[in-house]
DRENFI-576677 format. One record per residue (C-alpha): residue in one letter; x, y, z. Coordinates in steps of 0.25 Angstrom, whole numbers, padded with zeros to 4 digits, always signed. Layout:
DRENFI-576677
aXYZ ...
END
This chain:
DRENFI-576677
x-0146+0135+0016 x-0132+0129+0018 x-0132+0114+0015 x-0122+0107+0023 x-0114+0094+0018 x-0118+0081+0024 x-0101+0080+0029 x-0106+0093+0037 x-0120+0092+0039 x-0118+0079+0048 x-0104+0081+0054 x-0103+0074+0067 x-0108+0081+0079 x-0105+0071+0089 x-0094+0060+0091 x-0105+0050+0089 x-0107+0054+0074 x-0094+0050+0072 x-0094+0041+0061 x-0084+0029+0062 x-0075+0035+0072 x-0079+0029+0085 x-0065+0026+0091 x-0063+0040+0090 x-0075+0046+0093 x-0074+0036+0105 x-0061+0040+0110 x-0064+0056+0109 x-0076+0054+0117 x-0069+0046+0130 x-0059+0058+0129 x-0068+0066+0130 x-0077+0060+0141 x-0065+0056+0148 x-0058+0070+0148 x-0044+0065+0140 x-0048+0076+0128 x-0032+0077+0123 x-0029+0090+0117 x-0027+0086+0103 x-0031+0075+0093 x-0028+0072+0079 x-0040+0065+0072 x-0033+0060+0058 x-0041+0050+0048 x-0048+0052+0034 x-0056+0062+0031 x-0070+0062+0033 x-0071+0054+0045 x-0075+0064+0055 x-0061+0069+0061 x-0066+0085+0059 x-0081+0081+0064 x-0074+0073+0076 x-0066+0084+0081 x-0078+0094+0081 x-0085+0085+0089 x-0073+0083+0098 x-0071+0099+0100 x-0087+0098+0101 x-0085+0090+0112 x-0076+0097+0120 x-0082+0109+0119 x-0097+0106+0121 x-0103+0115+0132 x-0107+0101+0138 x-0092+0098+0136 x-0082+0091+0136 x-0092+0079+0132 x-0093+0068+0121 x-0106+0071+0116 x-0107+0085+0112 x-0118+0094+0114 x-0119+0099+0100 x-0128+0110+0104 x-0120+0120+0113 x-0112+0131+0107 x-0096+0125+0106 x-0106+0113+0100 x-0112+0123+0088 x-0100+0130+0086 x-0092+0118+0083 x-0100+0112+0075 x-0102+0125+0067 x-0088+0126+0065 x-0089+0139+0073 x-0081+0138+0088 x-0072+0146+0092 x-0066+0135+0102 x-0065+0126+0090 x-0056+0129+0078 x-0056+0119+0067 x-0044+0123+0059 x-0038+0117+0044 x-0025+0111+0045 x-0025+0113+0029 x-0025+0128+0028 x-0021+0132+0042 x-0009+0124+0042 x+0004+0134+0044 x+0009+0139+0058 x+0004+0152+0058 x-0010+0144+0061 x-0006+0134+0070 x+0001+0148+0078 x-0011+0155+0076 x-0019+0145+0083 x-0009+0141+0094 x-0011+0156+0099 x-0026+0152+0100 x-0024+0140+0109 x-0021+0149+0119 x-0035+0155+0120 x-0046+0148+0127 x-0058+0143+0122 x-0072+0153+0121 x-0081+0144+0125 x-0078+0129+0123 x-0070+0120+0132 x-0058+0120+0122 x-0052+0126+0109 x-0051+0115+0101 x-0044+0117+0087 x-0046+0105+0077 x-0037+0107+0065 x-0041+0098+0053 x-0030+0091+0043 x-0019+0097+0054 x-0009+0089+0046 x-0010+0100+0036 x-0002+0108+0046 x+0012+0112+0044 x+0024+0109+0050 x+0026+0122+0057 x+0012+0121+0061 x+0012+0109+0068 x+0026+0112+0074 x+0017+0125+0081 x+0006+0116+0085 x+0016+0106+0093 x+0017+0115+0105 x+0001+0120+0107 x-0003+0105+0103 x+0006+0099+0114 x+0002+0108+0125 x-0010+0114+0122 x-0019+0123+0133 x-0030+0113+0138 x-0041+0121+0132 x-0037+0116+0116 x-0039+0104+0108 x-0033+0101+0096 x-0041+0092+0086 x-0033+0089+0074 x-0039+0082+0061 x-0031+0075+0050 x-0031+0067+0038 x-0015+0063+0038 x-0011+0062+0052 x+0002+0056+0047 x+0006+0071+0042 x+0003+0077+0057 x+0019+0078+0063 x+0021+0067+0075 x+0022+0080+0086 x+0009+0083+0084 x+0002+0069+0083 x+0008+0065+0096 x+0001+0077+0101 x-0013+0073+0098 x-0023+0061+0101 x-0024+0055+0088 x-0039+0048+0082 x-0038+0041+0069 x-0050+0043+0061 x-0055+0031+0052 x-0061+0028+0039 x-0076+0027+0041 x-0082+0011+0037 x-0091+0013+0025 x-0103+0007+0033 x-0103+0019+0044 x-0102+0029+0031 x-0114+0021+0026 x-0122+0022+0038 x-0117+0039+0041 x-0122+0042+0028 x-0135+0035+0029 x-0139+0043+0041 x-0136+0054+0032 x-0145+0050+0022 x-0157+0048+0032 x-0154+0062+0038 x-0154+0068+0023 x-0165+0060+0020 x-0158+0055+0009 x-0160+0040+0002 x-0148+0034-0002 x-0144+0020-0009 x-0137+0011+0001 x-0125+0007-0008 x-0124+0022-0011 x-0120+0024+0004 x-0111+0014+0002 x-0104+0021-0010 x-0104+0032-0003 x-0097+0026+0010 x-0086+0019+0002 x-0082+0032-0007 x-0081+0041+0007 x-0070+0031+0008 x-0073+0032+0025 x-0074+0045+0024 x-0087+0051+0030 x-0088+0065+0025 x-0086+0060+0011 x-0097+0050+0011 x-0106+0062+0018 x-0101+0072+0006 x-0104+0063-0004 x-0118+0058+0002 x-0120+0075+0004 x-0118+0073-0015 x-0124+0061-0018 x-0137+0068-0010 x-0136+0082-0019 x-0134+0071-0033 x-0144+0061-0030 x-0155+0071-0025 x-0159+0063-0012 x-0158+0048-0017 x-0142+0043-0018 x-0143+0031-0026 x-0133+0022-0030 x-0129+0027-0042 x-0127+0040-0037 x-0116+0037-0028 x-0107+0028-0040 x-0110+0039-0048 x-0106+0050-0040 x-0093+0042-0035 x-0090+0036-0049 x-0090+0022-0042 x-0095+0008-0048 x-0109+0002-0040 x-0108-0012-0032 x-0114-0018-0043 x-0105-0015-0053 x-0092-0019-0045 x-0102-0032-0043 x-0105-0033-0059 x-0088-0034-0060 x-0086-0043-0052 x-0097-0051-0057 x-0089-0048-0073 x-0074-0052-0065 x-0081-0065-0058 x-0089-0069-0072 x-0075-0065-0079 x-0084-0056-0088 x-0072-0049-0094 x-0082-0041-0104 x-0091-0037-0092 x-0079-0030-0084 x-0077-0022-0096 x-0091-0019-0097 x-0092-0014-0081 x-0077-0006-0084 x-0082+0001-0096 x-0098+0005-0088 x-0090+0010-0077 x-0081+0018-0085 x-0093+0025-0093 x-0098+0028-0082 x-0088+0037-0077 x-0085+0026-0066 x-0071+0028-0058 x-0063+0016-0062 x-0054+0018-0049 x-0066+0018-0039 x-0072+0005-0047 x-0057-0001-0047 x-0059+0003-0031 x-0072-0003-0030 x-0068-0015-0036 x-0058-0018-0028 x-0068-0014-0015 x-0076-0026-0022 x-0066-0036-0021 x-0061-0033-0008 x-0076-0035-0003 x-0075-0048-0010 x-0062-0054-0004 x-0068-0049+0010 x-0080-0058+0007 x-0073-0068+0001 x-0063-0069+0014 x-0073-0063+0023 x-0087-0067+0022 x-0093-0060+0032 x-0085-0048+0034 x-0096-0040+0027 x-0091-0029+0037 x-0080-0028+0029 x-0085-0023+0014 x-0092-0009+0013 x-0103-0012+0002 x-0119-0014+0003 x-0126-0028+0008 x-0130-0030-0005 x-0115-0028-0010 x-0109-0038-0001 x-0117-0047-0003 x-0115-0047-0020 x-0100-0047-0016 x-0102-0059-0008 x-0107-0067-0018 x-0096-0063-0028 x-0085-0066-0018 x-0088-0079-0019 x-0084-0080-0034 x-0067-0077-0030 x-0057-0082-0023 x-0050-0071-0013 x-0036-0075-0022 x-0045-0068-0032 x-0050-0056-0026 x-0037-0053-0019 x-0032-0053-0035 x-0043-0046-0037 x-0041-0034-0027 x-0025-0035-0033 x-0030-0030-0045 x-0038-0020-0041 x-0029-0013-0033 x-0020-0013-0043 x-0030-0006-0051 x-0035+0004-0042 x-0019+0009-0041 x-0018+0009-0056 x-0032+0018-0058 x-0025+0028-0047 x-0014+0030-0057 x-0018+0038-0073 x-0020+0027-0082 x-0024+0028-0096 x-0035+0019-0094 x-0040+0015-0080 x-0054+0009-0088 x-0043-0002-0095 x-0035-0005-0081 x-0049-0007-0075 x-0054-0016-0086 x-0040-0025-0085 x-0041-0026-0069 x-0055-0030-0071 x-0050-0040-0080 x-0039-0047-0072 x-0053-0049-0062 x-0060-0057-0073 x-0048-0067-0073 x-0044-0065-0059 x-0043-0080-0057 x-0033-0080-0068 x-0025-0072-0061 x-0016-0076-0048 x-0006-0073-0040 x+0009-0078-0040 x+0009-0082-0026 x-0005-0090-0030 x+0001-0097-0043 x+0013-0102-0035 x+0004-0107-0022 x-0004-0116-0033 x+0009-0120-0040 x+0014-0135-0033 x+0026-0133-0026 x+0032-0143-0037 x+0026-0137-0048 x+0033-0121-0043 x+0047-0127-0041 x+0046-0135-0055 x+0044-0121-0063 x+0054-0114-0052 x+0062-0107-0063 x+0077-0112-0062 x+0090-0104-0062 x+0095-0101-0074 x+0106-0108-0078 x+0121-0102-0078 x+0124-0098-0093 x+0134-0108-0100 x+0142-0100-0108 x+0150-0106-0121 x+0163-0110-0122 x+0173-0109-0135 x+0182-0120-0135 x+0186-0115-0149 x+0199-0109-0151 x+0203-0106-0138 x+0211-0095-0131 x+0221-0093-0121 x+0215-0086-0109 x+0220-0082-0097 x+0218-0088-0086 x+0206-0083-0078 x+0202-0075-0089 x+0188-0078-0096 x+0189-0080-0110 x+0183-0072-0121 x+0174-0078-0133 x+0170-0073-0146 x+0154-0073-0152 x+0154-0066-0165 x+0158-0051-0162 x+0156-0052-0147 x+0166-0058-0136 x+0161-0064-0121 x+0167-0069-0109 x+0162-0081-0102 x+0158-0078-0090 x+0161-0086-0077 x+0151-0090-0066 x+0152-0077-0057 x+0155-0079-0042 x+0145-0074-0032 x+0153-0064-0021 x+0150-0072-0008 x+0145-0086-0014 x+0156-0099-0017 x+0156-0104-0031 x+0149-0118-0030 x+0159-0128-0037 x+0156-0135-0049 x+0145-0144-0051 x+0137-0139-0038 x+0124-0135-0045 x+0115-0145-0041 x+0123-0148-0025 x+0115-0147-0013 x+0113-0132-0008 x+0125-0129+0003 x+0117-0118+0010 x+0109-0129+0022 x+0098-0116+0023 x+0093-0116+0008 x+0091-0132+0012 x+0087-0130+0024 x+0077-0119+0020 x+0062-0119+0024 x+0052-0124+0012 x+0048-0114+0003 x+0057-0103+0007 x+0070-0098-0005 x+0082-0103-0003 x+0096-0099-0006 x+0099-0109-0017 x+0084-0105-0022 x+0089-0091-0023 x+0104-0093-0031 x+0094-0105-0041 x+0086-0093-0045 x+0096-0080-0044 x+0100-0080-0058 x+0084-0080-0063 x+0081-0070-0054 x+0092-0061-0058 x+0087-0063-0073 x+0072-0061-0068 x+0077-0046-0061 x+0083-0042-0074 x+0071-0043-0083 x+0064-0033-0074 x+0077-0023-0069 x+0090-0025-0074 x+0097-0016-0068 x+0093-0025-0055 x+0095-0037-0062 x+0111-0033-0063 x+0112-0030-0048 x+0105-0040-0044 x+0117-0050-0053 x+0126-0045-0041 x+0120-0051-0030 x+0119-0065-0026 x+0110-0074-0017 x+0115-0076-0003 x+0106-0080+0006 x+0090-0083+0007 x+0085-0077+0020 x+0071-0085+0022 x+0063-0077+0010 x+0074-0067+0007 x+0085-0067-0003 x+0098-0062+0001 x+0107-0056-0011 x+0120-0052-0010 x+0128-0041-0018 x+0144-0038-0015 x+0147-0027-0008 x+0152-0019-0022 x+0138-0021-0026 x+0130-0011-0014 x+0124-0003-0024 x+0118-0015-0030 x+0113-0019-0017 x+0106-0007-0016 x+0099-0007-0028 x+0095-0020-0028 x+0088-0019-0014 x+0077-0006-0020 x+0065-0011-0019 x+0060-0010-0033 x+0074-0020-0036 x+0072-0029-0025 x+0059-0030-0029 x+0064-0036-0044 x+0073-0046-0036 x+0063-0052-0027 x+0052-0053-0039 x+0063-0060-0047 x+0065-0070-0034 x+0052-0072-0033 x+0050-0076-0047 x+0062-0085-0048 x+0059-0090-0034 x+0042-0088-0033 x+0046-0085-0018 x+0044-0070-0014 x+0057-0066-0008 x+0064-0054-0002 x+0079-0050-0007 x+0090-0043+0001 x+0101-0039-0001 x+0114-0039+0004 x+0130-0034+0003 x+0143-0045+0003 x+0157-0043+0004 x+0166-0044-0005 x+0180-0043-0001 x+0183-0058+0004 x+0169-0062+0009 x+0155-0063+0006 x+0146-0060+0017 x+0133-0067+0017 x+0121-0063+0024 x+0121-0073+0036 x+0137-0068+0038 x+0144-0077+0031 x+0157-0075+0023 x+0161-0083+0009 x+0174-0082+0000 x+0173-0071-0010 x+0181-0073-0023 x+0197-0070-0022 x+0208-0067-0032 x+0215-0078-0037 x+0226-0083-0029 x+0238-0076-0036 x+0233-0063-0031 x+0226-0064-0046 x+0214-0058-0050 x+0205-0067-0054 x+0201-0061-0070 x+0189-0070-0072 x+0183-0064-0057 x+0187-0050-0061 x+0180-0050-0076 x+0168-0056-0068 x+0168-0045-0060 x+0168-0033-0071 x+0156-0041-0078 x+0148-0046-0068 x+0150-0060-0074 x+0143-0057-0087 x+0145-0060-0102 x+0153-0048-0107 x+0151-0046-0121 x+0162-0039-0129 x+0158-0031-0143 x+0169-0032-0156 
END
């Protein structure tokens, strides 16, 4: 005797056993009674949610002997043949191994011919975007203008690989993920017509694995039934799927909530024995904690977690014992442990154990954004880190030397000689005059700026540590970025200026991975987030600014001259140069 599958055995026949598809099912209907049957549709979804068993029962119901109707007979011979896979007037065809052009010619020759004994030849290809190029490009024609006697039922999971031309040729239906409790309740009719006897939490497991996907949950009911010998219990389910029960996600949380760092090891270390998946228990913890924040923010939005009763209602009370700061931290840390356990690790038990951990003393752990909101205002501007002040360099006044004028002069430390290096002149900004430190800011919009938000004399107080904050994390950033200069704060972002001669380092300095640096730097120096851009100035003459302004850039002495001190400046960037004997 052939034993067919429970994903074959109860297919659905009509559109009313449609699981979770009503819109759909809906929509094919009114067309149908209605008489506005296109001659193409594209169904495209996950699998296992009834895109194949849809179409049947489309093709069913336009070629019923009672039809075109809705409802099916089932019982007529178009009816039989279709269901048996068997109808010359339907041909289901394989996108995955008939998928060249000599195929789709063959069948466009077909076409042609009428039907044998249905109202229409319908041709439902499945995964159709395993089609070639070539084969899609002969399909255009015949799809756009087919003879009125052919439908054209295409199924896929990856609609985005179907070209344009031929999705503008179809009526498109966008198949959904199937709710765990629909799962739930199509394989407890199964069960009573199996006359099986099954756990409820099992059917749950079950539902929550299939990851809305019907045909899984039925294949995997169709094994638990052949391993569990009529009664599915629990146990079987978690032991088939190598997944942790409720009540062991419960008995850790209960360990993280008590801070019992010894009974988290303990939970690790039964799960690992036991063969347990650590991925899926990093996943279901995760689950669990999301189920507590709903409650926590949501009390009566049961709708909203897929678990038992029983289960909700252990949450519930458990939810109660953190705050939603907590369990947001919490769900941080998780996912950051699911995406390491995806990648090879040495050991995936020790990652578990230390994620489990920084759980125990979650309320040790908080947010920057958190630490400064409960910082007083007057508390965060006392500890604001102040610019570093501008080097003083030492000067001989022993034995001195003739210098020229404009010339820096040189000095002698043991086996090494330096030049004293001069303040250097930002291209596009005037040098403030002596003594004008600690003088009222002349830029009336940093005064003038709304509460809270950084302004431009903020931005030059904090430029030299944030250029020493880029170079302990990327040097090579840190030395473009010394070539720039602060220029305006537009509300939340930091405009930086380079000279034209430095494009290149404009370009590097706006990669994401180097911009990144720059606005961590700011937002440590600043503890505002910020955005930076930046742009080009002149440098012959003027400066342009960003709001179009122009300012004098440095000239040559007025004997026609070149300044030395301005041209040394220029060959070393300003900085101490150090000369070996």
């Amino acid at each position: 005797m052939d034993y067919l599958i429970f994903a074959r055995k109860f297919r659905p026949q009509i559109f009313e056993e449609i699981v979770g598809q009503e819109t759909i099912t809906t929509t094919l209907r009114n067309a149908i009674r209605q008489e506005r049957v296109p001659q193409s549709f594209l169904f495209s979804g996950p699998r296992g949610v009834g895109k194949t068993s849809t179409a049947r029962i489309l093709a069913k119901a336009l070629n019923c002997k009672e039809g075109p109707t809705e409802k099916p007979c089932g019982k007529c011979p178009a009816c039989k043949e279709i269901e048996q896979g068997s109808s010359m007037d339907v041909l289901e065809i394989d996108g995955a191994s008939n998928r060249g052009i000599e195929e789709i010619r063959n069948l466009r020759e077909t076409v042609k011919y009428k039907p044998s004994a249905g109202h229409f030849k319908i041709y439902i290809i499945d995964e159709v975007h395993m089609l070639t190029t070539e084969a899609f490009n002969a399909l255009l024609k015949t799809l756009e203008e087919p003879p009125p006697h052919v439908k054209f039922i295409f199924a896929t999971t990856e609609s985005h690989k179907v070209p344009l031309t031929i999705l503008s040729r179809c009526q498109r239906f966008q198949f959904k993920r199937i709710p765990v409790p629909e799962v739930v309740e199509k394989l407890e009719k199964i069960i009573q017509k199996e006359k099986l006897k099954c756990d409820k939490n099992a059917l749950f497991h079950v539902a929550r694995a299939s990851e809305g996907a019907l045909r899984d949950a039925e294949s995997l009911l169709d094994q638990l039934a052949s391993f569990s010998d009529g009664k599915i219990k629990e146990e079987d389910v978690l032991t088939l799927l190598g997944l942790a029960s409720d009540d062991a996600y419960l008995d850790v949380l209960s360990a993280i909530r008590t801070k019992d760092g010894a009974g988290v090891f303990h939970h690790v270390k039964k799960l690992y024995e036991e063969g347990g998946d650590l991925g899926q228990f990093a996943k279901g913890l995760f689950e669990i904690f999301r189920h507590l924040l709903v409650l926590k923010t949501a009390p009566k939005a049961e709708a909203l977690i897929e678990a038992s009763e029983e289960t909700v209602a252990k949450l519930r009370k458990q939810a109660a014992e953190f705050s939603e700061g907590e369990l947001l931290l919490a769900l941080s840390i998780l996912q950051n442990l699911q995406h390491q356990l995806r990648r090879p690790v040495a050991s995936p038990k020790l990652l578990v154990e230390a994620a489990l951990l920084k759980l125990v003393y979650i309320d040790g752990l908080h947010a920057v954004e958190d630490l400064i909101q409960k910082t007083p205002a007057g508390a965060r501007e006392s500890f604001r880190p102040a610019a570093a002040p501008a080097p003083v360099m030492e000067k001989k006044t022993e034995k001195p030397e003739a210098a020229l004028p404009g010339v820096p002069k040189f000095r002698t430390t043991g086996a090494s000689a330096t030049i004293d290096p001069l303040p250097r002149v930002p291209s596009g900004k005037p040098v403030p005059p002596a003594g004008s430190k600690n003088r009222p800011s002349e830029n009336p919009s940093a005064d003038n700026a709304p509460k809270g938000e950084v302004t431009i004399n903020d931005v030059e107080r904090v430029w030299p540590q944030v250029i020493e904050a880029v170079k302990t994390k990327r040097m090579s950033t840190s030395l473009f970025l010394a070539e720039a200069e602060p220029v305006e704060v537009d509300g939340w972002t930091i405009v930086l200026g380079l000279s034209s001669e430095f494009r290149f380092h404009k370009e590097t300095l706006e990669k994401e991975s180097n911009k990144l640096v720059v606005e961590e730097a700011f937002m440590q120096a600043l503890g505002k987030k910020v955005r930076t851009q930046f742009v080009v100035t002149e440098r012959e003459g003027t400066t342009q600014d960003v709001n179009g302004g122009t300012q004098q850039a440095p000239r040559e002495k007025e004997d026609g001259a070149p300044d030395i001190v301005a041209q040394a400046l220029e060959i070393f960037d300003g900085a101490k140069v150090i000369r070996r004997e």
